[in-house]
C-alpha positions in Angstrom: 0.0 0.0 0.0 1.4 3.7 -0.9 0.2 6.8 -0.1 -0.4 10.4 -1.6 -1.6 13.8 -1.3 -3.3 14.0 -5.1 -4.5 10.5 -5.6 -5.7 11.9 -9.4 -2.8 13.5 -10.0 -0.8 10.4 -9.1 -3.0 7.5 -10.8 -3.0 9.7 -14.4 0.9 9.2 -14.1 1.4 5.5 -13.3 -1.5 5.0 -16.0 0.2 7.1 -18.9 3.2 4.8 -18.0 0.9 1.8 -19.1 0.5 0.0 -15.8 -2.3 -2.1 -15.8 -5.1 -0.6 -14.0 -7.2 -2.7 -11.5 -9.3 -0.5 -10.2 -9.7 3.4 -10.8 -9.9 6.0 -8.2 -12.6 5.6 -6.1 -14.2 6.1 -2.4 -14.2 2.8 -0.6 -17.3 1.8 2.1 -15.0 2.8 5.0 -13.7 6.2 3.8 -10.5 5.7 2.2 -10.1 6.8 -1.1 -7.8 5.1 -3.2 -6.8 3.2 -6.4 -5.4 -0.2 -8.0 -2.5 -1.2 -10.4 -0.9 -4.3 -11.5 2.4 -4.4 -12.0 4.6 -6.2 -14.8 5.5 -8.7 -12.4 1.9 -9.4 -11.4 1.8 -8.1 -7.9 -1.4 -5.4 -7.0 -0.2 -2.2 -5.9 -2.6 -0.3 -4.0 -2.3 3.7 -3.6 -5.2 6.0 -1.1 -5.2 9.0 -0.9 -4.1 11.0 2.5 -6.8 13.2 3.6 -6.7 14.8 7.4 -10.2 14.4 7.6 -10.0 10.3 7.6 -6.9 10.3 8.7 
């Protein structure tokens, strides 16, 4: 799991670098915001967004 301030920001520039995107940005049940990549060797990379109100 990574983190950012600018979740949209950060997901347009692992996507323009043609990781495989799992799952766009979007707000989870439980608050978090965040996104899903796969990358070349498989593994899911996961990135939320930091927000001071849910954090």
């Amino acid at each position: 799991m990574l983190a950012t301030l600018d979740l949209d920001a950060t997901f347009d520039r692992v996507q323009a670098a043609d990781a495989e995107v799992v799952q766009e940005p979007v707000r989870q049940p439980y608050g978090v915001r965040d996104c899903a990549f796969r990358d070349p060797a498989g593994n899911l990379i996961r990135i939320r967004e930091l927000r001071s109100d849910i954090d």
